[in-house]
C-alpha positions, -999 to 999 in steps of 0.1 A, spaced: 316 708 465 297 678 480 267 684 503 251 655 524 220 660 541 208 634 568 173 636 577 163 620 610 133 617 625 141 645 650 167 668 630 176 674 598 219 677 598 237 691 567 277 690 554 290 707 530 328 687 518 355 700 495 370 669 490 372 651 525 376 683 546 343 698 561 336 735 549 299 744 563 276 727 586 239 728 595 213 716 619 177 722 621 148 702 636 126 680 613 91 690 606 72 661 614 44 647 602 47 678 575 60 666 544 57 698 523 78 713 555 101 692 549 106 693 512 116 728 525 135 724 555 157 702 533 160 724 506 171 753 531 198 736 546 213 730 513 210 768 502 224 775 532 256 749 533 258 760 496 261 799 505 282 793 536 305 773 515 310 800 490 318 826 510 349 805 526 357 804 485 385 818 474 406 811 506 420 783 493 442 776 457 425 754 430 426 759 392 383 762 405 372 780 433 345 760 453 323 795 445 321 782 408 317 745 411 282 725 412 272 712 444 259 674 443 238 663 469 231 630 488 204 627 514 200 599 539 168 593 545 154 565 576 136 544 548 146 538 514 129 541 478 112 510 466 130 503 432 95 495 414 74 528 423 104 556 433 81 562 463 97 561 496 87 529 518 94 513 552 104 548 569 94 554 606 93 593 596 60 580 583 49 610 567 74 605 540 60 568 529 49 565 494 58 599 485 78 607 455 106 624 477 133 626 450 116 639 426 100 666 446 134 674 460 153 676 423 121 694 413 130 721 440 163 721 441 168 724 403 190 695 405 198 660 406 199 641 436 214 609 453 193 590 481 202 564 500 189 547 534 206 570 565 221 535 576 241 527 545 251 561 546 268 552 577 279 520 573 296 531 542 311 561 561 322 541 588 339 519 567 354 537 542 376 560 575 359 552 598 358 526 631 352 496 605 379 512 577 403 481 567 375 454 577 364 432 549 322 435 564 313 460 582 277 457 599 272 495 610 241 503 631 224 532 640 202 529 671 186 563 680 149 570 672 148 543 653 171 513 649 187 503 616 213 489 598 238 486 563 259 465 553 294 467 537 312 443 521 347 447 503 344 486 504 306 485 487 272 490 504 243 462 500 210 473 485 196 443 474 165 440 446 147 453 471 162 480 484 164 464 522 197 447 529 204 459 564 167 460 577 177 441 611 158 467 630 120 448 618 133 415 627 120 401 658 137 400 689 152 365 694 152 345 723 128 364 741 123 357 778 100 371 805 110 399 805 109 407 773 67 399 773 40 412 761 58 421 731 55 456 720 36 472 689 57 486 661 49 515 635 56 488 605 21 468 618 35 440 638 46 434 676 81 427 687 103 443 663 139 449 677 135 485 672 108 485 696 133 472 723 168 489 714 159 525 701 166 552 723 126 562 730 123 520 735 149 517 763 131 554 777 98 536 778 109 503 794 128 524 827 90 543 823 69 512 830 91 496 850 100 525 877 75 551 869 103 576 862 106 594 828 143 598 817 161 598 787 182 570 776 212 594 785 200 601 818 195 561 827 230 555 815 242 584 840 224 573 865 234 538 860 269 552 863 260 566 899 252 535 914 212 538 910 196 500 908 165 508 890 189 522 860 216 497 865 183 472 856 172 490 831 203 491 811 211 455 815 179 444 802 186 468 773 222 449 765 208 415 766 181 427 742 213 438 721 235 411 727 208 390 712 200 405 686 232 410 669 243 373 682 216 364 648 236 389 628 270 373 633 251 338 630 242 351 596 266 374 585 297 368 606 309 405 602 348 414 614 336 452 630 298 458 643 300 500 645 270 513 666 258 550 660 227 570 668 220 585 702 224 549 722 261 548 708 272 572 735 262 545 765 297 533 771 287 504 792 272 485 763 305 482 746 318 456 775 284 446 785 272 435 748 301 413 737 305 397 770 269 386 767 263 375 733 286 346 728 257 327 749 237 328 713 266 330 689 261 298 673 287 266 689 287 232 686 283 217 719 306 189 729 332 198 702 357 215 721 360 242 745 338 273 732 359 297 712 354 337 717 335 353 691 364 374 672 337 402 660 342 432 670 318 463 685 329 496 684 316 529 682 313 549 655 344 571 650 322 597 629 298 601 659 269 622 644 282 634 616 289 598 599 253 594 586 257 631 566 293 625 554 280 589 539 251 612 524 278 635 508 295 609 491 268 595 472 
């Protein structure tokens, strides 16, 4: 039995997998700003997979019954842990930073334990079976609370010696214009990180000061559906801001499949508006030819939610 946990800076989502089938799930919401809670609230979402799993044992044939075998877990986590300390760093659940999270969670769970940043767990899940499986790199981002990224290449995630290959979300946003001014304050200390423009709370705030109304991301992109203007704005500043910002990606990484996740995957719009906007900054020589369309791909995620916790699994 493989259990993946992802925790997200609203909700904590469990899986439990015998092999690549699905055999218990589990959702709860995150304690924040409580890491102690949740220490806990992790550890009861994999007693709980682990029970529910068990009791579906003996259903199915197997020289072992899933009732008898050890559970491994992987966790996802929206940081990662700095290879010189252990301690978790750059997480914007930022009651988890410089904590020794793995070991309090073996500690508790009796157990060892596999973490990895909750974007690598995707990527790698998206591009093992998922909307990126057969591409060579795979740039899969998750854009929800926060916005981050992972990188596969050849079937294999990139860590890097430091344990931040992927970070595109603290890059600033290029080509800013007027509308993108005064650039906004980030959690990580600095102003005009492309998380503060592109995460689901970020696109919320910037219909906010723009129109006065308070909606969700979700509830601009319906209403941008319906025909309202103030929306239909709103949501075309936001794919600029994204056509931008992954125009630097495929300037430096030149990936075959970008897969977008998170909450702000489930705008359908951006998946014409996006690709049709950001061969203005893909990198072309002028005067050498007519320009040539840019061949990368941006899909959404095939996992939807549950990509992020079945990456977790497989660690």
């Amino acid at each position: 039995m493989r259990i993946g946990v992802d925790l997200g800076g609203t909700k904590i989502e469990g899986i439990a997998l015998e092999g690549t089938r699905e055999t218990a799930r589990a959702r709860i919401p995150t304690p924040r700003e409580d890491y102690a809670g949740t220490i806990e609230a992790i550890a009861s979402v994999v007693e709980r997979l682990e029970r529910e799993a068990r009791g579906t044992a003996g259903v199915r044939g197997g020289s072992r019954p899933v009732a008898d075998a050890p559970a491994s877990v992987g966790l996802g986590i929206p940081g990662t842990l700095s290879p010189a300390t252990g301690l978790v760093k750059n997480a914007n659940s930022t009651w988890l930073i410089g904590r020794p999270l793995q070991a309090d969670l073996e500690a508790r769970l009796n157990r060892p334990l596999r973490i990895a940043n909750d974007a690598n767990c995707f990527a790698i899940s998206e591009a093992t079976d998922g909307a990126g499986a057969g591409a060579d790199v795979v740039f899969g981002i998750i854009v929800g609370t926060g916005t981050g990224a992972g990188v596969v290449v050849g079937g294999e995630v990139l860590g890097g010696p430091n344990g931040i290959a992927g970070e595109w979300g603290h890059n600033p946003l290029p080509w800013p214009d007027d509308r993108d001014l005064p650039p906004p304050p980030c959690y990580c200390g600095r102003h005009g990180c492309i998380e503060t423009y592109l995460s689901g709370p970020a696109l919320a705030r910037d219909h906010e000061q723009r129109t006065g109304a308070r909606l969700t991301a979700e509830q601009i992109a319906e209403r941008s559906t319906a025909g309202d203007p103030d929306a239909e704005a709103t949501l075309e500043r936001h794919a600029s801001r994204m056509a931008r910002a992954l125009a630097s990606i495929i300037n430096v990484l030149d990936p075959d499949v970008i897969v977008l996740g998170g909450g702000v995957s489930n705008i359908g719009a951006l998946y014409e508006r996006v690709p049709r906007l950001w061969g203005e900054w893909v990198f072309e020589c002028h005067g050498a030819g007519p320009p040539e369309e840019v061949r990368t791909r941006l899909v959404r995620a095939r996992h939807g939610d549950a990509s992020g916790v079945r990456g977790a699994a497989w660690l």
